[in-house]
C-alpha positions in Angstrom: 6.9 -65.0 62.9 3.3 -66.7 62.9 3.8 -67.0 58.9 5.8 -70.6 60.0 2.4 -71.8 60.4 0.9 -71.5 56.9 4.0 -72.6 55.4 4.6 -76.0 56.6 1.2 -76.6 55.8 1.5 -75.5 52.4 4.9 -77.4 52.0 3.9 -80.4 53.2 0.1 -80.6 51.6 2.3 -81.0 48.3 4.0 -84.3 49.7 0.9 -85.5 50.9 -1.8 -85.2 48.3 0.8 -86.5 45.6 4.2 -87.2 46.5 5.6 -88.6 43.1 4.7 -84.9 41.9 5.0 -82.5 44.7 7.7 -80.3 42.7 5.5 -79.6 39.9 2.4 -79.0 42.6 4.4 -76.5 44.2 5.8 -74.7 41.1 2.4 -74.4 40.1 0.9 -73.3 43.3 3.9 -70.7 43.6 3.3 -69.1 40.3 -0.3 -68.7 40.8 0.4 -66.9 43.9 2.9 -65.0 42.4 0.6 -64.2 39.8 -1.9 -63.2 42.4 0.6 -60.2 43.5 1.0 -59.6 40.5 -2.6 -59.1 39.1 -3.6 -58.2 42.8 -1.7 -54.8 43.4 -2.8 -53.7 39.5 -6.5 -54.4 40.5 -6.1 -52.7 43.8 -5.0 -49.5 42.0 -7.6 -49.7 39.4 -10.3 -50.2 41.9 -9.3 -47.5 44.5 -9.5 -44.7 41.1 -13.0 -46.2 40.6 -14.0 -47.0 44.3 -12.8 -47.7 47.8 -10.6 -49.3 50.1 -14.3 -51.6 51.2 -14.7 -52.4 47.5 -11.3 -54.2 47.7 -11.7 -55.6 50.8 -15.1 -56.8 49.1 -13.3 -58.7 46.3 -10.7 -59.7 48.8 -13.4 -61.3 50.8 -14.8 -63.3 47.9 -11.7 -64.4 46.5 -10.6 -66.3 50.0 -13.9 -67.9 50.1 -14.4 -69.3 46.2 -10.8 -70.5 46.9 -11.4 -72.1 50.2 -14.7 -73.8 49.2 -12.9 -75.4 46.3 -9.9 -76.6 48.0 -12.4 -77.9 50.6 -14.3 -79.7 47.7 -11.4 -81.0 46.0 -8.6 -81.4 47.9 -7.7 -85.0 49.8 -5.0 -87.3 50.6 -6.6 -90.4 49.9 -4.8 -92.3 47.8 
């Protein structure tokens, strides 16, 4: 459904920051999300023996806004 949206952004963001090497951009960016599920449901169950369901929504939270403000910072198309 409404996932279409993020996708060609995220496909397309490759081609346009750095066309010559969008493949390797992707692969990258695909195994660090990857990774993320990964390393994300492990930490989820180690948090919710030690805490709650708000402490990671907490860490949720501040992972989505370090990685925002640093694609914000550093991302461009300018050539």
């Amino acid at each position: 459904g409404t996932d279409a949206f993020s996708q060609s952004g995220l496909y397309s963001n490759h081609q346009d920051i750095a066309p010559r090497y969008s493949g390797i951009l992707l692969g990258l960016s695909n195994t660090a999300g990857v990774l993320a599920g990964v390393f994300g449901t492990a930490a989820t169950g180690y948090i919710l023996q030690h805490g709650s369901w708000d402490d990671v929504f907490k860490v949720s939270v501040g992972l989505y806004l370090v990685g925002t403000v640093v694609w914000n910072l550093f991302s461009t198309g300018e050539k």
